[in-house]
C-alpha positions in Angstrom: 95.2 145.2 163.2 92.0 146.4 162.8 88.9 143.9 161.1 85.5 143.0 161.3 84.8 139.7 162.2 81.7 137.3 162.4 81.0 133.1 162.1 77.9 131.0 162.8 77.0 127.6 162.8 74.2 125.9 162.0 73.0 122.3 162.3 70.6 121.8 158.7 68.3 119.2 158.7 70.6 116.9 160.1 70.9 115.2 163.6 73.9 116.3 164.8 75.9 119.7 163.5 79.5 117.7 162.7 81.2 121.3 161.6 83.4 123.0 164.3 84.7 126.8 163.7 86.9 128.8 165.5 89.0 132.3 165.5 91.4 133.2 167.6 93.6 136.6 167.6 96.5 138.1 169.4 97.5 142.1 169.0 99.4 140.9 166.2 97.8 138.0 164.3 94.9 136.6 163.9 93.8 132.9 163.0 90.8 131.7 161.4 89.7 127.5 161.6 86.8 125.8 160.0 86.4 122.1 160.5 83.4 119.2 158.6 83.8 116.1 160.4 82.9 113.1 158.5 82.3 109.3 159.7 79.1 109.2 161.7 77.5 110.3 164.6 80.2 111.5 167.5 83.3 110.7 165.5 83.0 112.8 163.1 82.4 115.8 165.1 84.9 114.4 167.4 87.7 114.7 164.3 86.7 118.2 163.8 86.5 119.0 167.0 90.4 118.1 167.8 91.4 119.7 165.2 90.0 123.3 165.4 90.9 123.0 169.5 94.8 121.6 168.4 95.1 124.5 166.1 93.6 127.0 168.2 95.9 126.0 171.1 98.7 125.8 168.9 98.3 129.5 168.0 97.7 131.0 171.8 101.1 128.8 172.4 103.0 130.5 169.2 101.5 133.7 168.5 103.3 135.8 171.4 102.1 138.3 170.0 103.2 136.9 166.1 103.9 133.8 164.6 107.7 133.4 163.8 106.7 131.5 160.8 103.2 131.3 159.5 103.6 129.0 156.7 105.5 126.6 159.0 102.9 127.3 161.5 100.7 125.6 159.0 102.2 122.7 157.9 103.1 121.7 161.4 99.9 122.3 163.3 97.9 120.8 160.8 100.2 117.4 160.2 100.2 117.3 164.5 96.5 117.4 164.5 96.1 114.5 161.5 98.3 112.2 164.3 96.3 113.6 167.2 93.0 112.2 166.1 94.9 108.9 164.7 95.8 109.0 167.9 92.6 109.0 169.4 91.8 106.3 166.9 93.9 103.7 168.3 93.1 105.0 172.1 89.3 104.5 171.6 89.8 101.1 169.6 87.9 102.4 166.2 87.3 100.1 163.8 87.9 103.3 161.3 89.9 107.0 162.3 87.2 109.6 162.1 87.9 112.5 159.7 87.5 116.0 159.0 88.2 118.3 156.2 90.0 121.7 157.8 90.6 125.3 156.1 92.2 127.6 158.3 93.8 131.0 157.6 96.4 132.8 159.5 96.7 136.8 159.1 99.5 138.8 160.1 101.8 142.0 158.9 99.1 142.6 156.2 99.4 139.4 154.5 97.1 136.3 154.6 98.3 132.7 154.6 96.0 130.0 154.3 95.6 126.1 153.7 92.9 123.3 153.8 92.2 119.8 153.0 88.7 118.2 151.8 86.7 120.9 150.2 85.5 123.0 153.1 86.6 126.6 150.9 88.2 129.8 151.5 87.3 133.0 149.1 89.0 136.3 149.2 86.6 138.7 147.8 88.1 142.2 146.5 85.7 144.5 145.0 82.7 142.3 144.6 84.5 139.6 143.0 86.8 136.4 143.8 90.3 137.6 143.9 91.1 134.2 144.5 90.0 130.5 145.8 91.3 127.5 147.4 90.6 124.4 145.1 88.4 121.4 146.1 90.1 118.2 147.0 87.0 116.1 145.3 86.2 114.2 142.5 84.0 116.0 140.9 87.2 118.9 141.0 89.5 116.4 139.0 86.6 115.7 136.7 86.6 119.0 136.3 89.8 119.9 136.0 89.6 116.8 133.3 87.0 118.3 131.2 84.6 115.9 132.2 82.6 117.9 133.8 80.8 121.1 134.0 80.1 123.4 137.3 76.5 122.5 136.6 77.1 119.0 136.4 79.5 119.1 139.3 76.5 120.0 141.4 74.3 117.2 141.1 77.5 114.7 140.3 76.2 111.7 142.3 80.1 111.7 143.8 80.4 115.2 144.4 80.7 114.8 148.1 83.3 112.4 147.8 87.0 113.9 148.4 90.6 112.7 148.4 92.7 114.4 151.5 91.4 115.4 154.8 93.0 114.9 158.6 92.4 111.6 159.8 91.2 108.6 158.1 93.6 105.9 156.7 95.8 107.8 153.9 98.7 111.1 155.2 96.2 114.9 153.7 97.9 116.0 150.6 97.7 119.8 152.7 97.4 122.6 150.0 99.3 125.8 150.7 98.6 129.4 149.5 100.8 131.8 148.5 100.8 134.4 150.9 98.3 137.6 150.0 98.9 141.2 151.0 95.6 142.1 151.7 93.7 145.4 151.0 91.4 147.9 153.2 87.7 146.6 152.7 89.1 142.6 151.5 86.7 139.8 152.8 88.2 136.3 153.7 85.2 133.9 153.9 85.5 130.1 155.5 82.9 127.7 154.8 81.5 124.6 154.8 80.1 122.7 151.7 76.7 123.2 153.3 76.7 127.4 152.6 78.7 126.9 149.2 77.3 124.1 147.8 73.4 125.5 147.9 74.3 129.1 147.2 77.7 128.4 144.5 80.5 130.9 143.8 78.3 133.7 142.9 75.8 133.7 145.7 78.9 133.9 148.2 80.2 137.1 146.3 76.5 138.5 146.4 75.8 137.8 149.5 78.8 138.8 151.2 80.1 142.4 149.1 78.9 145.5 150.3 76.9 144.9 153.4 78.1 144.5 156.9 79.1 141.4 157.9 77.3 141.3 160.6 73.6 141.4 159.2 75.5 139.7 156.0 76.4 136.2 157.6 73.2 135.5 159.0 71.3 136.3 155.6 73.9 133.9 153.8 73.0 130.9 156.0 69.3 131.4 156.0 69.4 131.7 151.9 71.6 128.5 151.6 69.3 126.9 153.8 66.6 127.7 152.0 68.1 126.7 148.6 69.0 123.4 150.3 65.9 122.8 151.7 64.6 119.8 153.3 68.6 118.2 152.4 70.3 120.8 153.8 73.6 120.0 155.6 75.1 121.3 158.3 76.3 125.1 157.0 79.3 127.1 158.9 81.1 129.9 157.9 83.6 132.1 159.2 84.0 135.9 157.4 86.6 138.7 158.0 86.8 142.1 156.6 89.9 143.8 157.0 90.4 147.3 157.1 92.8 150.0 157.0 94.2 151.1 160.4 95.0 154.7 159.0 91.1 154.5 157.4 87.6 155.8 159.3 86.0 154.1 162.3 83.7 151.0 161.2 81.0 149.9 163.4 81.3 146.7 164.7 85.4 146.8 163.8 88.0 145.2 166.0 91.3 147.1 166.7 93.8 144.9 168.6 96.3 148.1 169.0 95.4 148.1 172.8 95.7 144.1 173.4 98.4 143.5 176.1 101.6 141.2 174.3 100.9 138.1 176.0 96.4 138.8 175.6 94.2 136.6 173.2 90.8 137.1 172.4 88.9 133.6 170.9 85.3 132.6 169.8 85.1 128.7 169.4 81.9 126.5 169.2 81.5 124.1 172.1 80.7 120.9 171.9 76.7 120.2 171.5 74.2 117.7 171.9 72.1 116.4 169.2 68.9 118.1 167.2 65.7 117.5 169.5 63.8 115.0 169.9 66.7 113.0 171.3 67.2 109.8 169.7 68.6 106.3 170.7 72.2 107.7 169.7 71.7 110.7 171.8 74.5 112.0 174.3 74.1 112.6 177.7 76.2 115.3 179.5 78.3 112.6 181.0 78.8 111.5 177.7 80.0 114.9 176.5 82.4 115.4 179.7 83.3 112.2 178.6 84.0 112.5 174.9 85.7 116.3 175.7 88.4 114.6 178.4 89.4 112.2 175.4 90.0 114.8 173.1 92.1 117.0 175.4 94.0 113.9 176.4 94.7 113.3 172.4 95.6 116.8 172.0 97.7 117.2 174.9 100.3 114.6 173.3 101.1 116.3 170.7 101.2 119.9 172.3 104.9 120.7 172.5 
């Protein structure tokens, strides 16, 4: 495989950053995870948290050096890590399950395979347009979808944050699958949080992102949605892949796994943070963090098989 890859994650205007992002690639595959914890300070992140490290795991564990199955890979990962922070629901005696949207995208032979939950997107842009788009799981979508509302009126919807399947909470995700997408020399895959799509929309993604390299191209998305979002701006993640031809030329800044060793992986995953300075009275302490990581591992580790 050969790609370019690049994510960042930043915090907004808010206290703490609640969005957890990760990628993860063997020689053969490669696997991309963006999570937006909801449900107030800690727990949210926490949600998020377990579920980009259960899927991330879940791939080093499975990925030797493919996935037998990516589809199942899916479906099974992502229904293990709904339980694993249920899980750490009823261990930590919370009045409500924390929850988290996920997208998260698997590549391998060529072909892309992708699903989510919530509204945290995925784009695959081909030629300076969307080739295609995962679908929000929000009201203002069904509204849409409806005729009851317009993209412009989806954007200042007073429920527009509010959606109907993520991993945790009280209800089972309704988990959205793709159809698996052969993927084409110079194709970008972009993962985000509604805090880089909501500010910049459909076609500030696409202008941002087609033609540049990704690496000076990231970095200007996030500081233009922050800027749009201003003194409301969320917390804003994205992850974004180019893929490239492994008979084409030499790209700077490309990635070629053709060397990696079978059993090698290579992974970039956020850690854990502490709150935006100045701290407040909700403010974690490193023990606290030791602390809060141990749980998480010890909810993940039951349903790591």
């Amino acid at each position: 495989m050969r790609f370019t890859i690049f994510q960042e994650s930043r915090i907004g205007k808010r206290k703490t950053n609640q969005d957890r992002i990760a990628y993860c690639y063997s020689r053969d595959a490669l696997l991309m995870v963006l999570a937006d914890g909801m449900g107030g300070h800690l727990h949210g992140e926490v949600a998020a948290h377990i579920a980009v490290q259960y899927l991330t795991q879940a791939f080093q564990r499975e990925a030797q050096p493919v996935l037998k199955d990516p589809a199942l890979f899916l479906s099974h990962s992502l229904s293990s890590a709904h339980h694993a922070i249920l899980d750490y629901t009823l261990d930590k005696n919370l009045p409500e399950a924390p929850r988290t949207t996920i997208v998260v995208c698997v590549v391998q032979d060529g072909y892309a395979h992708w699903a989510h939950a919530g509204d945290s997107r995925l784009y695959l842009l081909r030629q300076g347009r969307i080739a295609t788009q995962t679908r929000d799981h929000s009201r203002v979508q069904l509204m849409m979808d409806q005729g009851l509302l317009d993209a412009k009126g989806a954007a200042t919807h007073p429920g527009r944050n509010r959606i109907y399947s993520c991993l945790g909470g009280t209800h089972a995700p309704q988990i959205e699958f793709s159809r698996r997408m052969l993927l084409q020399d110079g194709d970008v895959l972009a993962l985000c949080s509604d805090g880089v799509w909501g500010p910049l929309g459909n076609e500030g993604v696409v202008r941002e992102l087609t033609g540049t390299n990704l690496m000076e191209a990231v970095p200007k998305v996030m500081n233009r949605a922050e800027e749009l979002a201003g003194p409301t701006c969320d917390n804003l993640s994205i992850i974004a892949m180019c893929w490239h031809d492994d008979l084409g030329d030499a790209v700077p800044d490309s990635v070629s796994t053709q060397t990696m060793a079978l059993n090698d992986f290579t992974t970039q995953m956020d850690a854990f943070q502490r709150t935006r300075p100045p701290a407040s009275i909700v403010d974690l302490t490193d023990d606290e963090i030791e602390r809060a990581i141990s749980e998480i591992n010890s909810a993940i580790k039951k349903f790591s098989k």
